[in-house]
mmCIF file of the C-alpha atoms, coordinates in Angstrom:
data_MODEL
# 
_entry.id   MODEL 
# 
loop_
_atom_site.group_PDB 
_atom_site.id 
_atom_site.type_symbol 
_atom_site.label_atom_id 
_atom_site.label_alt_id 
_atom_site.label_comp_id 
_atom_site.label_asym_id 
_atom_site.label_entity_id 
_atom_site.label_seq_id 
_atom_site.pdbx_PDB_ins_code 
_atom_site.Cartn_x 
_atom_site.Cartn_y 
_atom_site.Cartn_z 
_atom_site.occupancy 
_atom_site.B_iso_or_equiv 
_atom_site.pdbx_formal_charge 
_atom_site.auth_seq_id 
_atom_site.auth_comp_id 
_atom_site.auth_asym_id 
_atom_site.auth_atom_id 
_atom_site.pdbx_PDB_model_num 
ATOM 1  C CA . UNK A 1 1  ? 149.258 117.114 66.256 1.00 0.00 ? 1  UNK A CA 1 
ATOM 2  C CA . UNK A 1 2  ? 146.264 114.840 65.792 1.00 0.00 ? 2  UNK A CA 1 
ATOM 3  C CA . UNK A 1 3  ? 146.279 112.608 62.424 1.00 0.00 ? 3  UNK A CA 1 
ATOM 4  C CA . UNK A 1 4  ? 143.456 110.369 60.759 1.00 0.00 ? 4  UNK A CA 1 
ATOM 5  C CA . UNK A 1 5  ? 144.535 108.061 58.172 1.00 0.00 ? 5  UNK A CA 1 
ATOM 6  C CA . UNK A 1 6  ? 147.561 111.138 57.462 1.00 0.00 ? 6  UNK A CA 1 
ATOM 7  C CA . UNK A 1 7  ? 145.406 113.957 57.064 1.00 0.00 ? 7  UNK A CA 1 
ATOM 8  C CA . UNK A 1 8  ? 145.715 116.673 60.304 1.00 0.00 ? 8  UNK A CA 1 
ATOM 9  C CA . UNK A 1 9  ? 142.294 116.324 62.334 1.00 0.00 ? 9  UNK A CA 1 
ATOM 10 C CA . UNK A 1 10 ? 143.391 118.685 65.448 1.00 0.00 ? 10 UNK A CA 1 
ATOM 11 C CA . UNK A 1 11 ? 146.500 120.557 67.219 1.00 0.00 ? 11 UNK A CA 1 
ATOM 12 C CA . UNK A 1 12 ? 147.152 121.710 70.496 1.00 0.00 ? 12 UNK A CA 1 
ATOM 13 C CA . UNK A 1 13 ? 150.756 122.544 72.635 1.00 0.00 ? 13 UNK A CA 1 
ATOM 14 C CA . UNK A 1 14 ? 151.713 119.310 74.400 1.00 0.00 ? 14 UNK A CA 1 
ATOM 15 C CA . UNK A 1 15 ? 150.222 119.740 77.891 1.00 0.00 ? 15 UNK A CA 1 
ATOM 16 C CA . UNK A 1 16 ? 152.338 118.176 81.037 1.00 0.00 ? 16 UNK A CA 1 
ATOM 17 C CA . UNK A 1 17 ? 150.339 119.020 83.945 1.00 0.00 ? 17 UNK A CA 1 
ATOM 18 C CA . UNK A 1 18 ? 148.099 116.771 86.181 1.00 0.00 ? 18 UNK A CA 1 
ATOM 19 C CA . UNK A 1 19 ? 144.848 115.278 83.826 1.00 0.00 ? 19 UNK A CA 1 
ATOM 20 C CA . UNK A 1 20 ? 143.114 117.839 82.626 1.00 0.00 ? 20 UNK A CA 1 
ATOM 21 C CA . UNK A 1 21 ? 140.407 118.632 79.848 1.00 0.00 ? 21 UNK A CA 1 
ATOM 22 C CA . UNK A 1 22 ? 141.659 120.653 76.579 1.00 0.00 ? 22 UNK A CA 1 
ATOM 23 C CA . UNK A 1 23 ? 138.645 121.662 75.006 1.00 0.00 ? 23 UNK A CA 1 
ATOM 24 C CA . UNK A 1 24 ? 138.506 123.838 71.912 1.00 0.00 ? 24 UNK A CA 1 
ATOM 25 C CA . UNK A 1 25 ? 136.728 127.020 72.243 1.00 0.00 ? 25 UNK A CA 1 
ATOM 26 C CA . UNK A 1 26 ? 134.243 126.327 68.816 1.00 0.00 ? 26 UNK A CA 1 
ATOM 27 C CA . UNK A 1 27 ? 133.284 122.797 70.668 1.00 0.00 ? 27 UNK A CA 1 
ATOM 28 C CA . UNK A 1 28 ? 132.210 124.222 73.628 1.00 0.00 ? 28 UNK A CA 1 
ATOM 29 C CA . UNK A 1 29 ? 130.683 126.440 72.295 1.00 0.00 ? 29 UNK A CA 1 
ATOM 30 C CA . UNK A 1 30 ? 128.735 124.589 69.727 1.00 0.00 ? 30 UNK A CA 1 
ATOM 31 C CA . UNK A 1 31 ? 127.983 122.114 73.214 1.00 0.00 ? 31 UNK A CA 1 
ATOM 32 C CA . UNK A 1 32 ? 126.568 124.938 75.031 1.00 0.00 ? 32 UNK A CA 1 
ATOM 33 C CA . UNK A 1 33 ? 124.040 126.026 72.554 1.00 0.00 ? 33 UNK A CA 1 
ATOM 34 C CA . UNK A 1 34 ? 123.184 122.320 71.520 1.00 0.00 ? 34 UNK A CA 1 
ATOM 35 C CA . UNK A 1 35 ? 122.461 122.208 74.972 1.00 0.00 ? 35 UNK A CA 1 
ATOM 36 C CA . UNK A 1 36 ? 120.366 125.736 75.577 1.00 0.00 ? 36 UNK A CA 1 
ATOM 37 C CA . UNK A 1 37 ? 118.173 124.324 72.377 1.00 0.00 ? 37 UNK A CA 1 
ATOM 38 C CA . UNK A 1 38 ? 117.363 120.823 74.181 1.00 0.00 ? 38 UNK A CA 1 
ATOM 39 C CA . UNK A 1 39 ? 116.487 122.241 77.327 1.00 0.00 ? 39 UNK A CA 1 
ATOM 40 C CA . UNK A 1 40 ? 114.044 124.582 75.342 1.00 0.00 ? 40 UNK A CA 1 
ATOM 41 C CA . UNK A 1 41 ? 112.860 122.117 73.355 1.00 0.00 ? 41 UNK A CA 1 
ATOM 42 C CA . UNK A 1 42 ? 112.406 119.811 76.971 1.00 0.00 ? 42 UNK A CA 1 
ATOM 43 C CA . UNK A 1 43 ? 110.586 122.596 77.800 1.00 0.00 ? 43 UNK A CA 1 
ATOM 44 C CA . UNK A 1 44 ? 108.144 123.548 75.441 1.00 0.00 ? 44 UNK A CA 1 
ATOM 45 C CA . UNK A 1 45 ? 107.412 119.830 74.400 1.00 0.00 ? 45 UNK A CA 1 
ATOM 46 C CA . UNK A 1 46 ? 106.159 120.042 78.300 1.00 0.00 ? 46 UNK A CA 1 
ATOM 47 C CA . UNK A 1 47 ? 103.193 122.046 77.504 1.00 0.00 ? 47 UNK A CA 1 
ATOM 48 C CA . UNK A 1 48 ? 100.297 121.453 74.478 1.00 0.00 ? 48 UNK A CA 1 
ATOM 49 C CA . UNK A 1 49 ? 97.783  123.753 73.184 1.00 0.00 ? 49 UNK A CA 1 
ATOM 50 C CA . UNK A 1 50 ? 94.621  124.274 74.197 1.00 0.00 ? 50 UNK A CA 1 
ATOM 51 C CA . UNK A 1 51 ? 91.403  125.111 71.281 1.00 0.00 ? 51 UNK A CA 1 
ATOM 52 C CA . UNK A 1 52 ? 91.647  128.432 72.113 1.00 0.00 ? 52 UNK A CA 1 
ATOM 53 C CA . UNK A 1 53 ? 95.508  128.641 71.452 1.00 0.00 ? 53 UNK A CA 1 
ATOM 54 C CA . UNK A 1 54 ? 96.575  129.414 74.740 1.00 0.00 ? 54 UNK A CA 1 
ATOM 55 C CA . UNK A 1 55 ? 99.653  126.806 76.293 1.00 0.00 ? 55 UNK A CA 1 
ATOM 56 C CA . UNK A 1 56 ? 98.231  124.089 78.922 1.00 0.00 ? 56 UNK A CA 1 
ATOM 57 C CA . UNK A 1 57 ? 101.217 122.420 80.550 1.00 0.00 ? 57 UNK A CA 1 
ATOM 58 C CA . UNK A 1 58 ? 101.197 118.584 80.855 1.00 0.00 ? 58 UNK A CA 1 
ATOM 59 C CA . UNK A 1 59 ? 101.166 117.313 84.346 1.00 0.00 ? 59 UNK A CA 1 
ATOM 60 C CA . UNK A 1 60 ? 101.497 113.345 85.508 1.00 0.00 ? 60 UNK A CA 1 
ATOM 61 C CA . UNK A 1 61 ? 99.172  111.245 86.441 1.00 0.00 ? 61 UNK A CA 1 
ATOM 62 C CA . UNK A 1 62 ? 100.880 110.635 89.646 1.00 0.00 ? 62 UNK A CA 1 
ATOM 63 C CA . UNK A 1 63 ? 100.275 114.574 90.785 1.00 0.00 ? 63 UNK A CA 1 
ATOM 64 C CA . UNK A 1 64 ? 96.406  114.550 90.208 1.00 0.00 ? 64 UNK A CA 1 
ATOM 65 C CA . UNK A 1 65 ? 96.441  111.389 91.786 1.00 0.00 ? 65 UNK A CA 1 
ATOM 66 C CA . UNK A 1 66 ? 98.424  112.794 94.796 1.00 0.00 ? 66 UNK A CA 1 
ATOM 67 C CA . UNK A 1 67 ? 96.140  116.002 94.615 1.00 0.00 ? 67 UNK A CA 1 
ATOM 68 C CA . UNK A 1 68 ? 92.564  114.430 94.717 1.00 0.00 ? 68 UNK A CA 1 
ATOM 69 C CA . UNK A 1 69 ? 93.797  111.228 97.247 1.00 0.00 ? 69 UNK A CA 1 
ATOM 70 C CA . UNK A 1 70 ? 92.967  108.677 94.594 1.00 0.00 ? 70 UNK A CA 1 
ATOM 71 C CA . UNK A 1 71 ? 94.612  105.293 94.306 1.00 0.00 ? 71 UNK A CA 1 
ATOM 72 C CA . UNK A 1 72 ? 94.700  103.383 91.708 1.00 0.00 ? 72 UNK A CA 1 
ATOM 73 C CA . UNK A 1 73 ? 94.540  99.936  91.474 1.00 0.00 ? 73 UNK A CA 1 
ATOM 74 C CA . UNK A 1 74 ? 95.569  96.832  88.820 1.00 0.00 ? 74 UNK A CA 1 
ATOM 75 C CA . UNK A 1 75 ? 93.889  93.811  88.029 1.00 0.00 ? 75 UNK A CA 1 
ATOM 76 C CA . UNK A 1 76 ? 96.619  92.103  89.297 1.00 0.00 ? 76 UNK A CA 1 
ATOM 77 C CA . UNK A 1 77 ? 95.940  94.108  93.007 1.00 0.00 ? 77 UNK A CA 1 
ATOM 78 C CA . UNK A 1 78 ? 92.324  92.980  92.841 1.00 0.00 ? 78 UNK A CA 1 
ATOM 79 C CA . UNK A 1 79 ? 93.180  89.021  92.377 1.00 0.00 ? 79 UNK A CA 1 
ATOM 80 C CA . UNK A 1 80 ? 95.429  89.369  95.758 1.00 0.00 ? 80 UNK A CA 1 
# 
């Protein structure tokens, strides 16, 4: 039995096997669909809308860069 200043905050059988993980079924759940919405929400804060309403996915500099052969170059590159 698990206590916080006396009051009962968890219970479990007393487990004396090699280290393992005893999770409760309502946490992992709970974790598992915390973690389905971020990935979603990873996902569609990857793409923006266009006027017309229609999703245009964000891309990074570094991949038009790649695509077109351009380099680019700082101030500080120019002075050396």
């Amino acid at each position: 039995m698990l206590r916080c200043d006396g009051e009962v905050i968890g219970e479990h059988a007393r487990s004396w096997v090699a280290p393992q993980t005893i999770a409760d079924p309502f946490h992992v759940a709970t974790a598992r669909g915390l973690h389905r919405f971020f990935q979603q929400q990873k996902h569609l804060a990857s793409f923006r809308h266009h006027a017309d309403g229609h999703p245009v996915q964000l891309r990074a500099v570094n991949d038009y860069a790649a695509l077109f052969s351009v380099t680019f170059h700082t101030h500080e590159q120019e002075g050396a």
